[in-house]
NUDO-806399 format. One record per residue: residue in one letter; z, y, x of N, C-alpha, C in turn. Coordinates in steps of 0.05 Angstrom, whole numbers, plus 5000, padded with zeros to 4 digits. Layout:
<recs>
AZYXZYXZYX/...
</recs>
This chain:
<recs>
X244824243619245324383594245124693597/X246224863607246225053634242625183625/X241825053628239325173633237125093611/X238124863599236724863570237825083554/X240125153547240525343531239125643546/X238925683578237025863581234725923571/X233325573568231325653566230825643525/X232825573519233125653484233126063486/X234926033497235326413495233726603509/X231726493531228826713535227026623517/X226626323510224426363485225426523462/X228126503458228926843430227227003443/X229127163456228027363480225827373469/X224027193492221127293490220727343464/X220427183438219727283419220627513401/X223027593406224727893397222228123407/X222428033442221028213455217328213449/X215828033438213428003432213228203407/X215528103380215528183362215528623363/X217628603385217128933387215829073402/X214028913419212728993435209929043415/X210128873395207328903381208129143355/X210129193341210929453336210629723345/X212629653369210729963392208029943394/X206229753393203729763407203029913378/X203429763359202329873333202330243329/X204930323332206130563334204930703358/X204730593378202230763400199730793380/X199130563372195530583368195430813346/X196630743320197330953302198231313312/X199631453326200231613344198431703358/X196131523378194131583390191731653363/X191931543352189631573325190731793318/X192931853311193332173290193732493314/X193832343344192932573356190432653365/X188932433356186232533362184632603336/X185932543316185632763277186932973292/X188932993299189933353303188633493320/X188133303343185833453366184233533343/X183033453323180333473316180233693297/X182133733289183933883267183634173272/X186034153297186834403312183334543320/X182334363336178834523347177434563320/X177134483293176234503278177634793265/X180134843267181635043257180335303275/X180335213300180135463314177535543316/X174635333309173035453306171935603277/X173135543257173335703234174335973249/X176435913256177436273268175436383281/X175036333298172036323316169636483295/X169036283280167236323259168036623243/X170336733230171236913220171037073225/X171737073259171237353278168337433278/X167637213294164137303288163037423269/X164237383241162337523217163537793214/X166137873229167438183232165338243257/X165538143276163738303299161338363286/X159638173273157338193251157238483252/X160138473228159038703208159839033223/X161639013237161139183263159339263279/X157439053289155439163297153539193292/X152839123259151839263236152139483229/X154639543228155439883225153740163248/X154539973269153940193298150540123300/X149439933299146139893300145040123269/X146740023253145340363227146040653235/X148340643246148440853249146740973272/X145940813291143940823314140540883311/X140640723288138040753275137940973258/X139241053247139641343231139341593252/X140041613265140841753291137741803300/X137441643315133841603330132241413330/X132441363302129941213294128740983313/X130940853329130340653348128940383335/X126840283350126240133331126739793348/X128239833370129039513383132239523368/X133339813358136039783346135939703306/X133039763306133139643279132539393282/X130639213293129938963303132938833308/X134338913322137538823335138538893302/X139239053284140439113250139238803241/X136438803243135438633219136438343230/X137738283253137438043265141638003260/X142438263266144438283253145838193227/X144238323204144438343182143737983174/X141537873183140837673180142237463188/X144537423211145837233224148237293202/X149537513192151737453175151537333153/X150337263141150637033116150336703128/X149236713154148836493164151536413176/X152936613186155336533191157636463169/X157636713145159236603124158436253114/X155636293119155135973109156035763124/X155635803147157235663166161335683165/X161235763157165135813157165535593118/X163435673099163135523081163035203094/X161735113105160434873109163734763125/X164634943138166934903155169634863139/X169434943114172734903100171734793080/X169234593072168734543044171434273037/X172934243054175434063048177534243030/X177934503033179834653039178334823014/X179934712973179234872967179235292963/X181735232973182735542967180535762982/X180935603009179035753030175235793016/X174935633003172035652992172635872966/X174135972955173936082937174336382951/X175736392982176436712983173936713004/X172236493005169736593020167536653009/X167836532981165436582964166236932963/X168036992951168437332954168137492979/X169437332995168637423027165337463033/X164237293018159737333018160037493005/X161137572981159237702960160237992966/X162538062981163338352995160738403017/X160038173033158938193055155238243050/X155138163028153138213015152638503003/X154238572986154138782985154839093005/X155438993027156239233046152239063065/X150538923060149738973078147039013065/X147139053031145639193013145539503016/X149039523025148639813021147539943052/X148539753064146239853094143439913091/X142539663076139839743088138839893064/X140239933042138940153021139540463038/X141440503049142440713074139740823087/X139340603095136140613122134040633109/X132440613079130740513064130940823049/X132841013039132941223025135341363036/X134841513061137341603073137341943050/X140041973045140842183023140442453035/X139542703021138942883023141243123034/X142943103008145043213001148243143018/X149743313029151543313037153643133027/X154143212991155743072978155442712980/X152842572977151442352976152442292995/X151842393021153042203046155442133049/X157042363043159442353041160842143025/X159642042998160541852985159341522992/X157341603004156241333005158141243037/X159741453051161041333076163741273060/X165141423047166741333031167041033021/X163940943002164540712995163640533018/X162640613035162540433056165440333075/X165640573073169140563087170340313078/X170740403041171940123026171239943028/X168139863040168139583037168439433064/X167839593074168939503100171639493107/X173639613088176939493086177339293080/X174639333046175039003033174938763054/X172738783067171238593090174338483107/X175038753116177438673145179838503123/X180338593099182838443083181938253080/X179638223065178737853057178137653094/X177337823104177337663139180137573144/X182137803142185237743143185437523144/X184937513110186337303086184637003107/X182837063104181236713117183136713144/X183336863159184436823192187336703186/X189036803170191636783160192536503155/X190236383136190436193118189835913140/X188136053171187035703188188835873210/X190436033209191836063233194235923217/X195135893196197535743182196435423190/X194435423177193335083194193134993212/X193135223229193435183256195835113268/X198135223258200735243264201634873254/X201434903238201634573219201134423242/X196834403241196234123269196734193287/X198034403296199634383323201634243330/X203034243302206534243302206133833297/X204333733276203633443279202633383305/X200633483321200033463347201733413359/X204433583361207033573380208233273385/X208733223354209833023336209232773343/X206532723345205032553352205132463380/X205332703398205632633424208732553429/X209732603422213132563417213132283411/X212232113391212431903375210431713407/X208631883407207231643431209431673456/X210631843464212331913487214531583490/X215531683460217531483451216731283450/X215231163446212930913437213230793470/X212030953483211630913519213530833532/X215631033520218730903539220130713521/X219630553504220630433492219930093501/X216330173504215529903508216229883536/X215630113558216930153591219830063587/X222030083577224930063573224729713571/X224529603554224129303540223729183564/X220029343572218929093597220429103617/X221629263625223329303652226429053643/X228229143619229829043617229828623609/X227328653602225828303601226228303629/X224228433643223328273676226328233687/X228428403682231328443701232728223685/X232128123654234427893644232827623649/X230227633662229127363669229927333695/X229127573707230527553743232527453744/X234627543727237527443727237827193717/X236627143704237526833686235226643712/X232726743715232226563743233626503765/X235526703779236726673795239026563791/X240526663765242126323753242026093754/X240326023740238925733744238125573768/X237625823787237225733807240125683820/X241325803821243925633836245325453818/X245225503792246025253775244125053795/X241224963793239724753803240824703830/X240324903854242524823877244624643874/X246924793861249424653856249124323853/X246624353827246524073812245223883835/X243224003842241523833875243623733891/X245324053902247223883913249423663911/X249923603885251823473885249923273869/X248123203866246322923863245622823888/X244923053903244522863927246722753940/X249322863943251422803952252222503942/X251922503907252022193892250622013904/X247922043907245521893908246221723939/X247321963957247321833980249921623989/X252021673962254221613970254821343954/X252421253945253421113916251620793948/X252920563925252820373950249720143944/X247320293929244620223919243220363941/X241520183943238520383949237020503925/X236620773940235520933915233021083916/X230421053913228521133930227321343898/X227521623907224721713886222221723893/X220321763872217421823884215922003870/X213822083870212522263850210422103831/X208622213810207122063801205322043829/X205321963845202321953862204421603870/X207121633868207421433880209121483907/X209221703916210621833940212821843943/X214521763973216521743978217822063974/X219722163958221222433960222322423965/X225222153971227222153973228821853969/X230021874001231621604006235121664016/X236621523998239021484014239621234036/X242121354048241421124076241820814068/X242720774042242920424040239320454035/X238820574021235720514016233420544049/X235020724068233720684104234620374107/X236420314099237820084114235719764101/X235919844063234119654059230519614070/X230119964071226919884071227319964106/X228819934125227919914150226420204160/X227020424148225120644156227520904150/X227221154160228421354159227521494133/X229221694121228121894102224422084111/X226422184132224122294153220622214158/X220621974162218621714171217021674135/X218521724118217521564097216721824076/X216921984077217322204062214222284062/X213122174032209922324035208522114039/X210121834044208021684042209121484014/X206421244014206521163988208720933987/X210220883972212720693967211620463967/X209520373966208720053971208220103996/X207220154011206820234040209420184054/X211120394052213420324064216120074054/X215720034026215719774022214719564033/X212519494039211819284049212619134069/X213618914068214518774090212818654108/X210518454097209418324105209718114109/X211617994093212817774090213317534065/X212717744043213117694026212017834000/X208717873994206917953982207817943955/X209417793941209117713912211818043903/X213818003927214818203916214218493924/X212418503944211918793950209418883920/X208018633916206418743882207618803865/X210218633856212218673837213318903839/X214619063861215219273862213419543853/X211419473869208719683851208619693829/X207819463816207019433782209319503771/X211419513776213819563759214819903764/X214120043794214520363779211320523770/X209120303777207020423762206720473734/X207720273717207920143699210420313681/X213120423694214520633683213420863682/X211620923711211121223710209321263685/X207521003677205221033660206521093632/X207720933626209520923594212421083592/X212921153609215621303610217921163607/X218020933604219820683602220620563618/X223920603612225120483638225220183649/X225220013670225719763670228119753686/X229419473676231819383683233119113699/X233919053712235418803726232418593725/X230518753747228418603755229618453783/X229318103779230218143817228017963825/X228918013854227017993872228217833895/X226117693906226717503919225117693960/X226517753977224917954000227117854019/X225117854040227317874070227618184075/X230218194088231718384094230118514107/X229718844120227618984134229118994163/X232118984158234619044177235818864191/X237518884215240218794221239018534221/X241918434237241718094240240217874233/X239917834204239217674191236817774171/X235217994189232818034179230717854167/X230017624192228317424179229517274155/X231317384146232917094125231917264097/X232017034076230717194057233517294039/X233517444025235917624005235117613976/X236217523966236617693929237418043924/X235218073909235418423907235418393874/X236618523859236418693826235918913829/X233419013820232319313820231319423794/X231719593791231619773767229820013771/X227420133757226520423758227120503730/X226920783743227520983714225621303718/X223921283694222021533695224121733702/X222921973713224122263710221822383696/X223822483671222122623647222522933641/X220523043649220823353641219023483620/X220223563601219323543575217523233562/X218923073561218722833549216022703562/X215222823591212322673597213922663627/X213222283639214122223663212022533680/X214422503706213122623731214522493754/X214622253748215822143771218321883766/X218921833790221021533777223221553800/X225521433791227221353813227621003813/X227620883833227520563845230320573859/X232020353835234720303850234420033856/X235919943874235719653890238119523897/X239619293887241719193905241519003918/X242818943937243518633946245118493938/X244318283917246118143904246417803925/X245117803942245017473960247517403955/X249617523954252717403964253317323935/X253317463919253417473886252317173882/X249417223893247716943883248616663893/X249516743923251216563931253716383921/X255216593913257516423892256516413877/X254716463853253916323839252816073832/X250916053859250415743855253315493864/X255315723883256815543893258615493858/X258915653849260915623823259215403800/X256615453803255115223786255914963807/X254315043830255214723842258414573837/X260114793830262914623831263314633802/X261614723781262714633754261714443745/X258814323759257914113763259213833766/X260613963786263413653808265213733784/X266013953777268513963757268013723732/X264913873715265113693701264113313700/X263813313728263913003724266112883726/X267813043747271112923740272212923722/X271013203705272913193679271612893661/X269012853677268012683648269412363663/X269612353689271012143694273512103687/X275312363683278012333675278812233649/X276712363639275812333605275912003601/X273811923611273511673607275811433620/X276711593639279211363656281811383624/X281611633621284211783595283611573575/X281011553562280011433538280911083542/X280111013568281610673576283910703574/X285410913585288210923587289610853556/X288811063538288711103507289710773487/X286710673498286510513490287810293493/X288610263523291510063531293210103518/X294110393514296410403503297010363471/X294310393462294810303427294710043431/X293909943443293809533439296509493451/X297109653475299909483478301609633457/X302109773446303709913425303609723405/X300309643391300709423372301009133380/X301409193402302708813408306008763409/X307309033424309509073419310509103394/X308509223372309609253346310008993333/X306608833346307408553332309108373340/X309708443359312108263380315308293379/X315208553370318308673359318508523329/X316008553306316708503286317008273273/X316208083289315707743290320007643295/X321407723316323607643324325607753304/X325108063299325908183273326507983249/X323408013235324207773216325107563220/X325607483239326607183238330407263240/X330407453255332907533255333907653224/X332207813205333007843180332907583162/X331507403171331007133149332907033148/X334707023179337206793183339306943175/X338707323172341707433164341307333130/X338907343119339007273093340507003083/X340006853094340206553097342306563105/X344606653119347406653126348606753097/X347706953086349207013064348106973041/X346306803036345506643018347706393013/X347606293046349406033039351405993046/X352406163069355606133074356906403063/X356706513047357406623041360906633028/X360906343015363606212999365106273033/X363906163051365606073073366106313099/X364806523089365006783106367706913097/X368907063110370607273113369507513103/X371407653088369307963084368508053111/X369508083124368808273150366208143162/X366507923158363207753173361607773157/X361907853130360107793101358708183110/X360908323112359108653121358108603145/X359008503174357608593181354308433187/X354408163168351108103167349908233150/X351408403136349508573113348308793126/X350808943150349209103172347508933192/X347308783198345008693212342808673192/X343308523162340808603151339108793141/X341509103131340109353133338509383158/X340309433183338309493214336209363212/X336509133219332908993218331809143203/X332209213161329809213153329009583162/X331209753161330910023183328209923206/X329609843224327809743247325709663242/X324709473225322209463217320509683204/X322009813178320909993180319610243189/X321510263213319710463235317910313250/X317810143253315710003274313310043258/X313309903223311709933204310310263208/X313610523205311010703207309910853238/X310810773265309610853279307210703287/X306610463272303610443271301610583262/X303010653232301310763219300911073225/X302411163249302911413259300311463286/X300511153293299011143319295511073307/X296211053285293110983274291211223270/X292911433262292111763259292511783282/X292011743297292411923330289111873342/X288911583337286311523337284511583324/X284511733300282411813284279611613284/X280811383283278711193261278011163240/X278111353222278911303189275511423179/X274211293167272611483148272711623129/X271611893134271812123106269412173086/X270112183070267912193043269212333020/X269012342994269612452967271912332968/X274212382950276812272945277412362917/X277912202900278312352874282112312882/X282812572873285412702881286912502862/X286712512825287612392803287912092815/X286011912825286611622834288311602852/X288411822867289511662889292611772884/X293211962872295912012862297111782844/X295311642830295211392812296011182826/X295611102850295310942872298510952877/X298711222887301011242899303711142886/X303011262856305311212841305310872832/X303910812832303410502831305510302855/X305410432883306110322903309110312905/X309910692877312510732884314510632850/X312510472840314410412811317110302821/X316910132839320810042843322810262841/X322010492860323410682872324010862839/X321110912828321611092808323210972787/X323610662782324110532755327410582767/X327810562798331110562796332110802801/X330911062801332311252803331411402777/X330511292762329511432735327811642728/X326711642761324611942759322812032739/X322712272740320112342718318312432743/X315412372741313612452750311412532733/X310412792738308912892717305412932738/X303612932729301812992742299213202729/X299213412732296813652717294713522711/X293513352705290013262700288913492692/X286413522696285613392713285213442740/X285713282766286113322793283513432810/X282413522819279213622830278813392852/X276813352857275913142880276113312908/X276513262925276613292964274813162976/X275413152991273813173022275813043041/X275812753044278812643056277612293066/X280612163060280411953068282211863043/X281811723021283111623004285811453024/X285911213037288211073035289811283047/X288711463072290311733081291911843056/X290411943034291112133017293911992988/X292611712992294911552978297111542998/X297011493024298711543044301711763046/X299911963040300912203042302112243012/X301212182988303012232969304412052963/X304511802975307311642974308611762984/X308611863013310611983024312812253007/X310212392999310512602987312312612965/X312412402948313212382925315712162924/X315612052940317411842952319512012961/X319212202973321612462983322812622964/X320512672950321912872920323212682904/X323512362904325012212884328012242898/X327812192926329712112948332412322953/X330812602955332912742961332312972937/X335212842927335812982899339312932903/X340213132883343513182887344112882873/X347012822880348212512865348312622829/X347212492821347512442790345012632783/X343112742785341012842783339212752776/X337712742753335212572753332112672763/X332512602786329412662792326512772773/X326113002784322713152764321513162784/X319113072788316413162806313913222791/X313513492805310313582788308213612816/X306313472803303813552818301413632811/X300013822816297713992809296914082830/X294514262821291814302842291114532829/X289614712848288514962837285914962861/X283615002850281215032863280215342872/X279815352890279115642910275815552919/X275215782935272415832945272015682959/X272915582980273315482994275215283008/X279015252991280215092994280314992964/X282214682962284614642940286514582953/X288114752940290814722938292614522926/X294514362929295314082919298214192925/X300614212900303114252901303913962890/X306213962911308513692896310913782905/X312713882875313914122874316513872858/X318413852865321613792851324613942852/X325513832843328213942837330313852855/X329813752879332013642894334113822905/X334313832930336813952947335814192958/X332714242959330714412975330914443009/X329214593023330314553045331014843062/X331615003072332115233084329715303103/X329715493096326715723110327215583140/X329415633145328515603176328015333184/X328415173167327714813174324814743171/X323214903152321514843132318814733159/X317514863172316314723201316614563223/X320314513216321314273238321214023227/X322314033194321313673178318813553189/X316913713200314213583195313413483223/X316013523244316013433274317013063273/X316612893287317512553297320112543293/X321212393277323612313283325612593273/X325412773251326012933252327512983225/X330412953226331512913208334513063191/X334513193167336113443162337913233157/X338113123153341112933132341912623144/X343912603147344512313154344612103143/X343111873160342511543157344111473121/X345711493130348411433111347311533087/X347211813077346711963052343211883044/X341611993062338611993055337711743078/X337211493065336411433090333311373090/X331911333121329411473125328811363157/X326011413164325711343191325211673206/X324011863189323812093197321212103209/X319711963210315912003213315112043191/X316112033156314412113134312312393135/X314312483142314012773136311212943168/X311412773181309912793209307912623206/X308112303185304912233182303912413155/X305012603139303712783131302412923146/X303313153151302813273176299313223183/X300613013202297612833214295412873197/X296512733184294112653163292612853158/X294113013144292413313128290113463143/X291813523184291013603199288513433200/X289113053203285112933210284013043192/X284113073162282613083141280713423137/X281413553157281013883162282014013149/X285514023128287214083125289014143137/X291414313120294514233129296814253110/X299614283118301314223092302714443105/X305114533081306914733085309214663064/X311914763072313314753054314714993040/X314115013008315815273000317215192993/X319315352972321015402956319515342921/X320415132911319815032885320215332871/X318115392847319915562823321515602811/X323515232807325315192791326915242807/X327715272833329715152851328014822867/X329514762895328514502904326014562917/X324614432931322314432951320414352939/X317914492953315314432946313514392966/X312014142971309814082988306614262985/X306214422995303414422994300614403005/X299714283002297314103015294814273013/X292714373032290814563039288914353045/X286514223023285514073035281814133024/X280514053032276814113032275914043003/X273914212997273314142970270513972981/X269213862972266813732969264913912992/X263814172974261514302989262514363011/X265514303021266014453055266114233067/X264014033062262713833100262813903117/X261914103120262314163148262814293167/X265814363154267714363170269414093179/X269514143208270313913223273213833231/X273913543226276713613236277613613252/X280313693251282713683277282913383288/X281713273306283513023309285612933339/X286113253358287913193371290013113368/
</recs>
């Protein structure tokens, strides 16, 4: 991370530094362009001056060549006048041609000719009709005098006016070199302070990279894989010593050469190809592969010729999102593979014992419901005969009994029919255990119909009211089960009710997404929160023989039942007061869900 954000903050950099580097360059180029206008300026200024002077020396040595020629009639000093006289308009023209930018200067040169003109009219009219008279000369030096003041003031005025110009493209000249000066050490300042914040951030990175080398290699060598890198050519760069130990060769020895090469066993061709094709094949796509294994003899140690289980893995090394290379991890999993087959081999033996146990359990099972129903039928056969003869004793000796003998055959005839009764329901207890029963549709309404049918004695002598919601929704059950279960059900809400109470039972259904719900809700004695999951245990009973009497499996071949049917039951608290059954049982479309039938 370290060094990506480096390299986020010299590409700023560089571009801060591109951006002003091309500013300055601009500001040089511009600066070099307006000092070479001022160079051009300044020499242009100074040859106007140049030019100015010349047409005063002109008219100077115009003066002294007439007066030379006046003197002694020289005639190489009139030749030298006329060549004189003739180069000064050529030069005013020239000083014209030289400021035609510069209007002011063309207007004090047009006067500047037309003085120069006239002083060099009055020369050669001088030489052409030299004056007689004392007075004449005298005036004509006079006005010569003047114009040759005029001449030196209007020369002034032009010298004045490009020596001020002069002063100016000097002073931009300065300016210019100043601005390029600045320009120079600006872009010099930058490049120097770039090269010293890359030096520095290189030499960062570089011991960041150290650091990081070092302590990868330190991992690499310490971790308990073989770990082999290579380059794209395929070249060994780098082995730790489990990886000397697997491929049989030193770092040293292998380094530079190609990883199938020093892979190679010679023993076992299919995986020294496999190994190739699989970091060729990363380096190509950049895609890592994973828990390849391999079947190789060891290169090492003892049990070299023996063959080993290896899981090996490569993984590109990607710099800027294009492989340059791979790392090849390798384990020895043989011992791994080893218990594995040994743990299949023994869940193998496990599960045939279990399936032998299974099946010895299932004979076992089965003895025991046949002898259960032979004992039932064997208990209940002596029973009745024992209740027939208590009937038959007090049928007919009754005149001739004692009270005390007259109760206690009445208690032998209660017990028996008790006793039978439980025998009666731990059949029917042991029949749900077996889950023999077929399930299909159950219309809820019949079989509540059923029930109450079975229980008219019970209801006609305790006076019950039984009410039922129509209409009932159809299930997913076992009808004689479900008549089963609401005899019980309803048979209990008649049963336990306070003395002198007339029994109410309501039953209804509410349909859900996925369940119905079935309440059989009365007014009896109710039962206490904390009992409400123990009623539904064998033999399990709140009230005594005497008051409620009962075998105490009702409430447990509920239970059962609900549970085969892929239901179950619960008991609340009625609305009115008194207990309420409620039954959680399958609607139609839920087939298939399966039931409980442990």
């Amino acid at each position: 991370m370290p060094i990506r954000r480096t390299r986020i903050f010299i590409d700023y950099a560089t571009i801060a530094s591109i951006l002003v580097l091309v500013v300055m360059v601009a500001t040089l180029t511009s600066s070099i362009r307006h000092i070479w206008d001022s160079w051009r300026w300044v020499i242009h200024t100074r040859e106007v001056l140049e030019h100015v002077q010349m047409t005063i020396s002109f008219v100077h040595e115009a003066d002294f060549l007439q007066k030379s020629v006046l003197l002694d009639k020289n005639a190489e000093d009139r030749a030298a006048l006329d060549r004189t006289l003739h180069a000064i308009p050529q030069s005013v023209q020239k000083l014209q041609g030289l400021t035609r930018d510069n209007p002011r200067q063309q207007d004090a040169l047009q006067a500047y000719r037309q003085t120069l003109d006239r002083h060099t009219l009055a020369l050669q009219a001088a030489l052409a009709a030299p004056a007689d008279a004392g007075q004449q000369t005298l005036d004509e030096r006079r006005m010569a005098a003047a114009t040759r003041a005029t001449i030196l003031k209007q020369a002034g005025g032009l010298r004045a006016e490009e020596e001020r110009l002069l002063g100016v493209r000097e002073t931009q000249l300065r300016n210019d070199q100043i601005r390029v000066i600045v320009a120079v050490s600006v872009v010099a300042a930058l490049s120097i302070a770039l090269l010293v914040l890359v030096r520095w951030l290189a030499w960062r990175d570089a011991v960041i990279l150290i650091d990081e080398r070092a302590r990868l290699d330190a991992t690499l060598r310490s971790i308990g894989e073989a770990v082999v890198a290579v380059d794209l050519d395929g070249r060994v760069r780098f082995m730790n010593p489990v990886a000397e130990k697997f491929l049989g060769t030193s770092e040293a020895d292998a380094a530079g050469r190609l990883f199938e090469d020093v892979f190679r066993s010679g023993r076992n061709a299919a995986a020294d190809g496999q190994v190739g094709s699989i970091y060729r094949l990363v380096i190509s796509t950049g895609t890592p592969r994973f828990n390849v294994e391999l079947y190789a003899p060891s290169a090492a140690g003892a049990d070299a010729n023996a063959e080993h289980d290896w899981i090996a893995g490569c993984y590109p090394v990607l710099i800027d999102d294009r492989p340059r290379g791979a790392v090849i991890s390798a384990m020895d999993i043989t011992r791994l593979k080893d218990a594995q087959r040994k743990l299949n081999e023994a869940n193998q033996t496990l599960e045939q014992r279990v399936l032998e146990r299974t099946e010895a359990l299932a004979e076992t099972n089965l003895e025991l419901h046949a002898f259960a129903h032979t004992v039932a039928h064997d208990l209940r056969a002596p029973l009745r005969n024992i209740q027939g003869f208590a009937s038959a004793l007090l049928e007919d000796e009754t005149p001739r009994l004692s009270p005390t003998g007259r109760m206690f055959l009445q208690r032998i005839d209660g017990g028996v029919g008790r006793l039978d009764r439980l025998i009666s329901d731990l059949l029917d207890y042991s029949k749900l255990t077996r889950g023999d029963l077929p399930q299909g549709p159950v219309d809820l309404e019949r079989a509540v119909q059923l029930a109450l049918t079975d229980l008219e004695a019970q209801v006609g002598a305790s006076g019950a009211r039984v009410e039922v919601a129509s209409p009932l929704p159809a299930v997913l059950g076992n009808e004689a089960l479900l008549v089963q279960v609401f005899n019980n059900l309803i048979g209990n809400a008649i049963k336990f009710v306070a003395p002198g109470v007339t029994p109410r039972v309501l039953v209804r259904a509410h349909a859900s997404e996925d369940r119905i719900r079935v309440e059989v809700a009365d007014n009896g004695i109710g039962i206490a929160p904390a009992d409400r999951d123990r009623v539904f245990g064998v033999f399990e009973r709140l009230h005594g023989q005497e008051r409620y009497p009962g075998t105490g499996i009702g409430l447990a071949i509920v239970h059962k039942a609900a549970d085969w049917m892929g239901g179950s039951v619960h008991m609340e608290e009625a609305p009115g007061g008194g207990a309420m059954a409620v039954l959680s049982l399958r609607p139609l479309h839920g087939r298939q869900a399966a039931p409980n039938v442990s």
